[in-house]
N, C-alpha and C positions, 0 to 999 in steps of 0.2 A: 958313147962317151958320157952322157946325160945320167945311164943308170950307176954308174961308180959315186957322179957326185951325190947322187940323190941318196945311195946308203950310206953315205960319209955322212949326208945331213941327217936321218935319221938318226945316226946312230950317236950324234951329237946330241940329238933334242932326247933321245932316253936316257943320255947320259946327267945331264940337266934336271930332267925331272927324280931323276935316283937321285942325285943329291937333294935335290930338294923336297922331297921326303924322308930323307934320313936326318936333315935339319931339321924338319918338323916334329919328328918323332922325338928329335932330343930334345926340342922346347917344352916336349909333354911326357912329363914323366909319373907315374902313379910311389908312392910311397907303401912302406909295409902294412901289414893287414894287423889290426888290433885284435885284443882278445876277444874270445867268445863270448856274449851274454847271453845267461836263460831266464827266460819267462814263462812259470806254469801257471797252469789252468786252476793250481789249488795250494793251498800251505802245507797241508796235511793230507794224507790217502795213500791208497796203492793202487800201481798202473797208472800214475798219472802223467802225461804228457803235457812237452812244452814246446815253446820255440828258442833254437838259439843264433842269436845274430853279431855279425862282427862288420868294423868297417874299415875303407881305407882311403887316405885322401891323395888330391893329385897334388903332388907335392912342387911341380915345375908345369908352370903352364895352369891353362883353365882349362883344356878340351883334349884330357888324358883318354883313350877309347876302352873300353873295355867299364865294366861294372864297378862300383867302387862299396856296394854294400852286397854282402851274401847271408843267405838263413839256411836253416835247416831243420828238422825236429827231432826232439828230444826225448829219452826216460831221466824226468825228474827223480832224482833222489831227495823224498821227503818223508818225516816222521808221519807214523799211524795217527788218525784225528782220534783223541777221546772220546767217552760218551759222551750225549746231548747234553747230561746233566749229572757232574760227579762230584763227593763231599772232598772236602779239604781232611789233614792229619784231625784227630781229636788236641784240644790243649790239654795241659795240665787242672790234675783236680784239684779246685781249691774248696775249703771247708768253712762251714759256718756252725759252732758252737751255741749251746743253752747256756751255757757259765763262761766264766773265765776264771773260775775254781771251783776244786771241788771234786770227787770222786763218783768215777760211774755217770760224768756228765757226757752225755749222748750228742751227736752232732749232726748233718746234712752235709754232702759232697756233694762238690759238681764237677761237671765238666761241657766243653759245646766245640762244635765244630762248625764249618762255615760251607754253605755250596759255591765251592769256589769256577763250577764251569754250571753253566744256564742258571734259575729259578726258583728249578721245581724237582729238585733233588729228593727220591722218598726216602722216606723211612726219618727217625728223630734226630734233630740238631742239639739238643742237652740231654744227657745224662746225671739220674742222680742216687746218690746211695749214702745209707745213713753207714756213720761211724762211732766209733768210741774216742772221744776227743781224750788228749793227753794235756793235763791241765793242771796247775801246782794245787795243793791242797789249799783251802779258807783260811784265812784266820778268822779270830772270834770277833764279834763285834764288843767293842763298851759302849757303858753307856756314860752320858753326860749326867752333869750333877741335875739333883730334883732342882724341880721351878718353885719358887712360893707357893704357899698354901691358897686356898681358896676356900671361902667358907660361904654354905645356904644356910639361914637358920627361918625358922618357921614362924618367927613375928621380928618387928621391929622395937622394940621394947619389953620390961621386963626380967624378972628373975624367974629361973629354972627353966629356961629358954632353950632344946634343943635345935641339934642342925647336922649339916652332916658337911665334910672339910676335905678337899682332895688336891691333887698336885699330882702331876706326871714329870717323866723324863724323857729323851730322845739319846735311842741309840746312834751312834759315830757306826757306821759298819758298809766301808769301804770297797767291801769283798762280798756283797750282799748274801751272809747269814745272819742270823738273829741273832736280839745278845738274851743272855741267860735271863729269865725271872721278868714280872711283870712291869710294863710302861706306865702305869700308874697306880694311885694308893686312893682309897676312899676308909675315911672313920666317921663314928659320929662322934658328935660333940657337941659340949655347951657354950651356947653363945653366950659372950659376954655384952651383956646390953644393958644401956640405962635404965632407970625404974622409970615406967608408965605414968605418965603425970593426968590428970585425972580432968575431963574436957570441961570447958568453960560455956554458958549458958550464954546466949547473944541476948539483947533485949527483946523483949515482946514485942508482934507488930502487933498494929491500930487492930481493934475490934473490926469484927463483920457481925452486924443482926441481921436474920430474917427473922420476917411477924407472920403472923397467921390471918393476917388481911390488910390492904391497902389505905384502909381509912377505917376512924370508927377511935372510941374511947375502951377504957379496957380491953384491949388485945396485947396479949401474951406474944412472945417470940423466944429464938434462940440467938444468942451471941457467943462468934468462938472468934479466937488468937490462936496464934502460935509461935513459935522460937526456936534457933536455930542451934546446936550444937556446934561449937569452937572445938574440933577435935583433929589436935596434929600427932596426936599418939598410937590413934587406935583404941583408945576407951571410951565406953557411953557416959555423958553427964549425968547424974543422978536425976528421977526425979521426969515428969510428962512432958513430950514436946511441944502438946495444944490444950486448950482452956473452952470449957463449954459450959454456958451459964444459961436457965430461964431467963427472958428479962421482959421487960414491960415497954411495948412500943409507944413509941409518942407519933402519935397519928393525924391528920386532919377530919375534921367530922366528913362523915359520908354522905352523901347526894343521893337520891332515890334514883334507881333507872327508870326505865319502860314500864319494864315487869314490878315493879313497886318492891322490888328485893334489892339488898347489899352485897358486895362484891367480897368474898372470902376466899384464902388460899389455905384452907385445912391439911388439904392432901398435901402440899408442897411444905407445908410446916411438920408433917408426919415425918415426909422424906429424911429433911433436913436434919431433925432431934435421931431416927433413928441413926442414917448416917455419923454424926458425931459422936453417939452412945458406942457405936462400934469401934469406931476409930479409937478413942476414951480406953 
């Protein structure tokens, strides 16, 4: 009798715990699986491998079973890497001219380019090559009016005084050519100059004598002057600038020395009279 009730109660309690894991299951439910993402090992190459990962959340419940992230690996599709080190396009050439008129004006072209991947790119970054610039023809320069004369003459007074007289001009010339014919004039010429007024004599100074001894009666000397020329013209006053006379010293008497002789300056009275005879 005991084994009928006992698989009734069994089959109660499995009955119990099926439900009550079929509730459970519906508390926890996982939601859809997001996209794939990749992640490679490089930017650029070939063969390159990566990982891709996607995930999914538990959308009902906290303690959904099963994984909720998966990966896997990948062939990355990525472009080929550059060289280490490669130039960029060239620019355009631009030109630099000798004139900016004129024919047959000759010019410099360049051009540059840039190492746009590394450093140390070989070979040349500028280009340059000479051209034939295209360039309107000059015009001529003029010239400006002459300047005033300008005169050197070769004294400051007088008649039949030459000299010689110039002035120049500046050419205007915009277009840098020259202008025709020369930038300045040179003549000679007479200068017109006041007549030479004829110098004025200053007064004499004071006498100077030497004698031909220190003391003593009758001794002879020389005495000379001179005067000075007032000359704002440039001509000589007529007539000697110094004055040289014998003259007769007035002395005190002499005192015997040691040697029982007188004291004389013969030699220094030679000097003097020659000196002034030459000057004279």
């Amino acid at each position: 009798m005991w084994i009928p009730q006992a698989l009734a109660t069994l089959w109660i309690i499995l009955t119990v715990v099926s439900n009550a894991s079929s509730q459970a299951t519906a508390n926890n439910s996982w939601g859809v699986w997001g996209n794939w993402t990749e992640s490679c090992r490089s930017t650029c190459g070939s063969n390159v491998r990566g990982i891709q990962t996607r995930e999914r959340s538990c959308t009902v419940g906290t303690s959904c079973s099963g994984e909720g992230v998966q990966t896997r690996t990948s062939q990355c599709v990525v472009p080929e890497c550059p060289a280490n080190n490669s130039w960029g396009v060239w620019g355009n050439w631009t030109e630099s001219c000798r004139s900016t008129c004129g024919s047959n004006v000759r010019g410099l072209q360049t051009r540059e380019r840039s190492c746009t991947v590394g450093t140390s790119c070989s070979g040349e970054g500028v280009q340059t090559r000479t051209s034939q610039c295209v360039v309107p023809e000059c015009p001529e320069g003029n010239w400006r009016f002459w300047e005033e004369w300008t005169e050197t003459c070769s004294a400051t007074c007088g008649s039949g005084v030459t000299g010689m007289k110039s002035r120049t001009r500046t050419c205007n010339d915009p277009s840098g050519t020259d202008c025709p014919g020369p930038s300045n004039q040179t003549e000679v010429s007479r200068c017109s100059l006041q007549a030479c007024t004829e110098g004025n004599w200053r007064f004499w100074e004071e006498w100077t004598e030497t004698c031909s001894a220190t003391c003593g009666s009758g001794v002879t000397g020389m005495k000379s002057r001179t005067r000075t020329c007032n000359n704002p013209s440039g001509t000589d006053c007529p007539g000697p600038s110094n004055q040289t006379e014998v003259s007769r010293c007035s002395l005190q008497a002499c005192t015997v020395n040691g040697s029982g002789k007188m004291t004389f300056q013969t030699p220094l009275l030679v000097v003097v009279i020659l000196s002034n005879l030459l000057a004279y």
